[in-house]
C-alpha positions as CSV (number, residue, x, y, z in Angstrom):
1,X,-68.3,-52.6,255.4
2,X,-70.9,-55.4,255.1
3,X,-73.7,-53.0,254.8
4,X,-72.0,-51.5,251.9
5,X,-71.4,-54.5,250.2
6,X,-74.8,-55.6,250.7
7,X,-76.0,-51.9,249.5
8,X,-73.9,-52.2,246.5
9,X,-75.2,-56.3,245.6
10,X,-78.8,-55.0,245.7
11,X,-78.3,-52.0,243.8
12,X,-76.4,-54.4,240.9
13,X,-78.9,-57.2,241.0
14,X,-82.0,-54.3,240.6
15,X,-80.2,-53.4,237.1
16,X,-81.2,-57.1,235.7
17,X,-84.5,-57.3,235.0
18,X,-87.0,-59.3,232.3
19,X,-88.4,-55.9,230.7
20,X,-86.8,-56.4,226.9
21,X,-90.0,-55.2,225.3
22,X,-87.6,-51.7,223.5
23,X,-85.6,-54.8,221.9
24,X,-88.2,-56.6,220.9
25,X,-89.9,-53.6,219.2
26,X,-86.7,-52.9,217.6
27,X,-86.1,-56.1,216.1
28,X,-90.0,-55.8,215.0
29,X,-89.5,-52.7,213.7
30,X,-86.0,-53.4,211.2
31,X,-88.1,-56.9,210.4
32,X,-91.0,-54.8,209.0
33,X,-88.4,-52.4,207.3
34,X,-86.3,-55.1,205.1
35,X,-87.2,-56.2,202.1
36,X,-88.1,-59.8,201.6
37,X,-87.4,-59.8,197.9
38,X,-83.6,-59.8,196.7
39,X,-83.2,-58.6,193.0
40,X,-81.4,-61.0,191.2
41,X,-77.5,-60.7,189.7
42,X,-77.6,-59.5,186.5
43,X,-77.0,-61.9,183.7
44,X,-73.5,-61.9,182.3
45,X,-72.9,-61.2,178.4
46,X,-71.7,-63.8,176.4
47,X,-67.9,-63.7,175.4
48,X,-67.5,-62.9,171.9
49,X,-64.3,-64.7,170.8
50,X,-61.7,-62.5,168.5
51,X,-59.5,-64.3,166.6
52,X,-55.9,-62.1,165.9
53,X,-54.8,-62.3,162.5
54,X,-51.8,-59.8,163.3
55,X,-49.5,-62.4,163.9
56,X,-47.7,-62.6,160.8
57,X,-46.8,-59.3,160.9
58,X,-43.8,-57.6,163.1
59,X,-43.7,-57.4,166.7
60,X,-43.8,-54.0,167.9
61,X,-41.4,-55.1,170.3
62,X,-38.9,-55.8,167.4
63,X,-36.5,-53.4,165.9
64,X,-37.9,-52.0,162.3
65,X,-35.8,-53.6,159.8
66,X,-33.4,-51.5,158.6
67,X,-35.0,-50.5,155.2
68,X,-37.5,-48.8,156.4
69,X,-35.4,-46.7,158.7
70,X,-33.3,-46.0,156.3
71,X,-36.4,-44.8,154.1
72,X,-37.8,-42.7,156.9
73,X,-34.2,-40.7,157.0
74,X,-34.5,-40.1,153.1
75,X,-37.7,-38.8,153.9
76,X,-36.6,-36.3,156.1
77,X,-32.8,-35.5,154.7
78,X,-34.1,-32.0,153.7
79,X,-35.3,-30.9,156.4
80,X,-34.6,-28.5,159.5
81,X,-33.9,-30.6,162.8
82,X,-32.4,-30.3,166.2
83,X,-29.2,-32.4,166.9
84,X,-29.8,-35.8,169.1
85,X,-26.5,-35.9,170.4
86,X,-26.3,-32.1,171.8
87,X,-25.9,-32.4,175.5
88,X,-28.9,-30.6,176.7
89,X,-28.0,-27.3,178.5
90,X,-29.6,-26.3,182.3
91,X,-32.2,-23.6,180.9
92,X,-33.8,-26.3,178.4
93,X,-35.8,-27.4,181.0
94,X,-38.0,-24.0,181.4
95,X,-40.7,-22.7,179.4
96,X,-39.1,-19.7,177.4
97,X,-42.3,-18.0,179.7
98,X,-40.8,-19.1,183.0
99,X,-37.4,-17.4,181.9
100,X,-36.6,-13.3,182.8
101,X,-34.0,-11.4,181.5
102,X,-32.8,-9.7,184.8
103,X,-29.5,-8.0,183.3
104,X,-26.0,-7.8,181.6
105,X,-22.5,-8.5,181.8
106,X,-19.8,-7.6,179.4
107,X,-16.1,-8.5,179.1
108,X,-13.8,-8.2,176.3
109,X,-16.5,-7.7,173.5
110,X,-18.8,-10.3,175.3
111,X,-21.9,-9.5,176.6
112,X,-23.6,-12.0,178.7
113,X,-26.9,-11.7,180.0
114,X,-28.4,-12.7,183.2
115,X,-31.5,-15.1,183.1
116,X,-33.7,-15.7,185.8
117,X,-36.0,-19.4,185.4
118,X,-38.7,-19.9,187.6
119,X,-37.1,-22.0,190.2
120,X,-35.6,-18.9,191.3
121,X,-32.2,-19.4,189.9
122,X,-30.0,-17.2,187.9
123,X,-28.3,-18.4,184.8
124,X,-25.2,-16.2,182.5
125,X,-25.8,-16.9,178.6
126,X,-23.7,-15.7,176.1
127,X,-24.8,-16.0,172.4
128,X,-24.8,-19.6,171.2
129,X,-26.1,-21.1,174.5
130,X,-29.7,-23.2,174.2
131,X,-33.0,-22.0,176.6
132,X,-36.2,-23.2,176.3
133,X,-38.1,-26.4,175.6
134,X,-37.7,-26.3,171.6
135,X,-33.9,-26.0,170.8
136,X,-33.6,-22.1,171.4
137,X,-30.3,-21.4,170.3
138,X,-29.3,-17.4,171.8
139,X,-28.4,-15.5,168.9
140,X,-28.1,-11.9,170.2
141,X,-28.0,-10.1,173.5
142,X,-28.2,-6.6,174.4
143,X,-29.0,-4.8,177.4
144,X,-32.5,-4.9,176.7
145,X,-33.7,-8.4,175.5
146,X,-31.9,-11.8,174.6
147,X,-33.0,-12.8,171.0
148,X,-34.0,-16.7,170.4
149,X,-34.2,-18.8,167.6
150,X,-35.8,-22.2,168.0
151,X,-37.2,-25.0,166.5
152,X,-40.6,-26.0,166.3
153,X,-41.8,-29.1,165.4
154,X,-44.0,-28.6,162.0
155,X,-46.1,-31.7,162.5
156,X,-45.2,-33.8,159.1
157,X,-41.5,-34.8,160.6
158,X,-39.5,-31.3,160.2
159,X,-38.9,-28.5,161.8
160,X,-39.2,-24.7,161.2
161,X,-37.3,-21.8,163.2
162,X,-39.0,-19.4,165.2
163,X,-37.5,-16.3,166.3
164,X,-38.5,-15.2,169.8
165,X,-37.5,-12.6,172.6
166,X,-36.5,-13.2,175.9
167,X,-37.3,-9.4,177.5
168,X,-35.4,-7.3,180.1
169,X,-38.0,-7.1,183.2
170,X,-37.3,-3.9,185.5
171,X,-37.2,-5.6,189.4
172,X,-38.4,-2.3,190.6
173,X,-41.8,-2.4,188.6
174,X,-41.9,-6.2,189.2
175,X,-42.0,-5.4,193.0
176,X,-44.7,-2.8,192.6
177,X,-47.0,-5.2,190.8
178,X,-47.0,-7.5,193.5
């Protein structure tokens, strides 16, 4: 056992030696590679002061006084616009492109027809129901399309009505294009 120690100390102590001449080199060699000359921080503009003059005027955080509401309503009293206080129905939230017409119901003189959005869900509307993302108000079904009128958003603060159709899509041809 002593011989192996001893083995073992002098195999140790011949790993330490005084030959660092690689380090050396090393340290020569990044010395030689760094610049000595660090450019200097670029020089900060000089603050322009801007003075706000828009304090007189209202706070956009302020309610408009109620004259010029009331003239913005004149402005618009003759024309087309969807009601604020409708309750919003589930197929408003779809694209009238992300909507399929998959079929019809009928009961009693009432034809429903079944609607397909794009989350995979299948909706009954009857005439007078809303779809879409503009106010589309169903004003016709049959078994082949579901007729849509909506309201588009003119640009100037009214509205005008678009008529649009919401097509019967055959599963069986849908299945073959896929």
């Amino acid at each position: 056992m002593k011989k192996l120690a001893s083995i073992f100390m002098i195999l140790s102590l011949s790993g330490c030696f005084d030959d660092t001449a690689d380090i050396k080199a090393h340290i020569a060699k990044v010395q030689a590679d760094t610049p000595r000359h660090i450019e200097p921080i670029p020089s900060i503009p000089e603050f322009n002061h801007f003075d706000y003059s828009a304090g007189s005027l209202r706070s956009p955080f302020d309610a408009p006084r109620p004259e010029a509401i009331q003239e913005k309503v004149q402005q618009m009293s003759g024309c087309l616009s969807p009601d604020p206080r409708r309750r919003k129905q589930p197929l408003e939230k779809f694209s009238l492109s992300d909507l399929v017409m998959r079929g019809t119901l009928g009961e009693l003189g009432i034809t429903w027809a079944l609607v397909e959005a794009s989350d995979a869900t299948l909706h009954r509307v009857a005439v007078g129901n809303y779809l879409g993302l503009y106010n589309g108000r169903i004003t016709e079904v049959n078994q082949n399309n579901v007729k849509v009128i909506e309201l588009i958003p003119d640009g100037a603060g009214c509205w005008v009505e678009r008529e649009t159709v919401v097509a019967m899509v055959d599963s069986n041809a849908e299945g073959q294009r896929k």
